[in-house]
C-alpha positions, 0 to 999 in steps of 0.5 A: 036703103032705097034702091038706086033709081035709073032709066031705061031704054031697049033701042031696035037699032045700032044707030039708036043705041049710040044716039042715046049713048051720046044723048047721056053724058056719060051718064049711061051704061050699056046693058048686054048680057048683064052677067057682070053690070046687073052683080055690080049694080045690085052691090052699088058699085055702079050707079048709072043714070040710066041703062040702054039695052042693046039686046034687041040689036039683032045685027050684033049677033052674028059669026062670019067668016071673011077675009081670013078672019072670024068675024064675031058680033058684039052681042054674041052669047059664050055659048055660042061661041063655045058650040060654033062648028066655025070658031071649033074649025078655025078657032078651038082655042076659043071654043075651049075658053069659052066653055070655061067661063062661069056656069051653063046659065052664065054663058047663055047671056054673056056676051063677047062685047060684054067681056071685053068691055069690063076687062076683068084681068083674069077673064078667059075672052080677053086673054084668048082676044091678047093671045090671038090678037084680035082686033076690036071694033068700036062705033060712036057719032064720031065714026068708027075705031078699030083697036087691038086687044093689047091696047084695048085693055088697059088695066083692071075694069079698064078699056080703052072704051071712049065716051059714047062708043059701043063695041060692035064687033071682034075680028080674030085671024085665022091662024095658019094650019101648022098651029097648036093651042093649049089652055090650062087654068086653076080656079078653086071651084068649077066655075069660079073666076081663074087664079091664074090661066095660061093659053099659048098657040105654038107654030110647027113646020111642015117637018113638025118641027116648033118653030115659036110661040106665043104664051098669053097670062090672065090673072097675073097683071092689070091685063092679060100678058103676052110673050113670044118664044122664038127658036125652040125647038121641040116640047122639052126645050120650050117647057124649060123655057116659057114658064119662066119667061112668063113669070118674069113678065107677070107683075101678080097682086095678092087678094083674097084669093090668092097670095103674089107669090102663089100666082107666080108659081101658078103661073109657071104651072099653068103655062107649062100644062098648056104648052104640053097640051100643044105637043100631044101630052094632054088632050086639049080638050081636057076639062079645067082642074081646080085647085084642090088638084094642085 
């Protein structure tokens, strides 16, 4: 079999990239980190007519504070993200998915934009983007769009990406200081994609009394899940409740790699190690467990 045939460009600039965006037809696909395009390229599911390279594009590589939000260019690496004195300030949740994806080399060349563009459902970016919703910037000829994370990500390798737009940049809003995270998921080997992951920022007072939360799912539906908790009142009384609020809203499909029914239940597990990582009984920081620990 010959290997499939494709042009390729490297535009300097954020204009050229989307004049030759538009130039393709829909025929183009747009090269960032490459950690999931090159893999589907090299199997044949992707065929595009011709690759743009933005990685030349310095001016979508960048972490900002502003206005109350972090602001995080498109080109952005995951290592980046994962060592940012900013986003481990203002976003630790972040910070602590990001380190979670892939290997070292992986998150060297991945990028944010990257992630979010390929929606894959159980992909830490994207379920971190739905948790803390987070606002999606896009640019085409048309102008430019702003999108939130939950309407972003419509369903598996689905965005809501219109033809000739190019995600520029992220905006997440800083949460305020009485807020808590946790991440918690079960992969089969360190680094592998999730089964299913867990992430929840839990809101205390200043009594340190919770308040609400908010649980996001990955792995466990055509996109990542959100639930808001309202009215518990301390760690017992909102284990008891979220893991069970969110496996009536999860919708898990079974695969290779795990059946519906062992997702479900990972799902309960997952959400429960990460709302307890917000109450002080496991460090948030903790390291990831595969699943030779369930």
């Amino acid at each position: 079999m010959k290997p499939p045939r494709f042009a390729y460009a490297r535009p300097e600039t954020l204009d050229g990239a989307i004049a030759m965006l538009a130039e393709s037809d829909d025929t183009a696909k747009i090269l960032a980190g490459g950690q999931s395009l090159m893999p589907m390229l090299n199997l044949r599911v992707a065929a595009p007519a011709a690759l743009i390279d933005i990685n030349r594009i310095a001016e979508l590589a960048f972490i900002a504070r502003a206005g109350g939000e972090i602001r995080i260019g498109a080109m952005t690496r995951h290592r980046a993200l994962e060592v940012s004195p900013e986003i481990r300030s203002a976003l630790p949740i972040l910070s602590r998915a990001a380190g979670e994806i892939g290997h070292m080399a992986i998150r060297n060349r991945g990028t944010i934009g990257g992630s979010l563009a390929h929606a894959d459902p159980a992909a830490e970016l994207p379920l971190v983007s739905v948790l803390l919703d987070a606002k999606i910037i896009t640019r085409s000829r048309s102008g430019e769009r702003t999108i939130t994370a939950r309407d972003f990500l419509l369903g598996p390798m689905t965005s809501a990406l219109g033809a000739g737009e190019i995600i520029t940049e992220i905006r997440f809003p800083i949460p305020p200081g009485g807020v808590r995270f946790g991440f918690a998921e079960m992969c089969r080997r360190r680094g592998d994609f999730a089964i299913v992951a867990a992430a929840c920022a839990v809101s205390f007072d200043a009594r340190r009394r919770c308040i609400g939360a908010r649980i996001a799912i990955g792995g466990a539906g055509s996109a990542p899940i959100a639930i808001d908790l309202d009215g518990a009142e301390g760690p017992d009384s909102l284990i008891a409740q979220a893991p069970e609020a969110a496996a009536r809203a999860a919708d898990p499909a079974a695969d290779i790699h795990a059946s519906a029914d062992f997702r479900l239940r990972l799902v309960r597990v997952m959400t429960a190690r990460a709302i307890r990582q917000c109450f002080g009984d496991a460090p948030p920081d903790a390291p990831a467990r595969d699943a030779n620990d369930a």
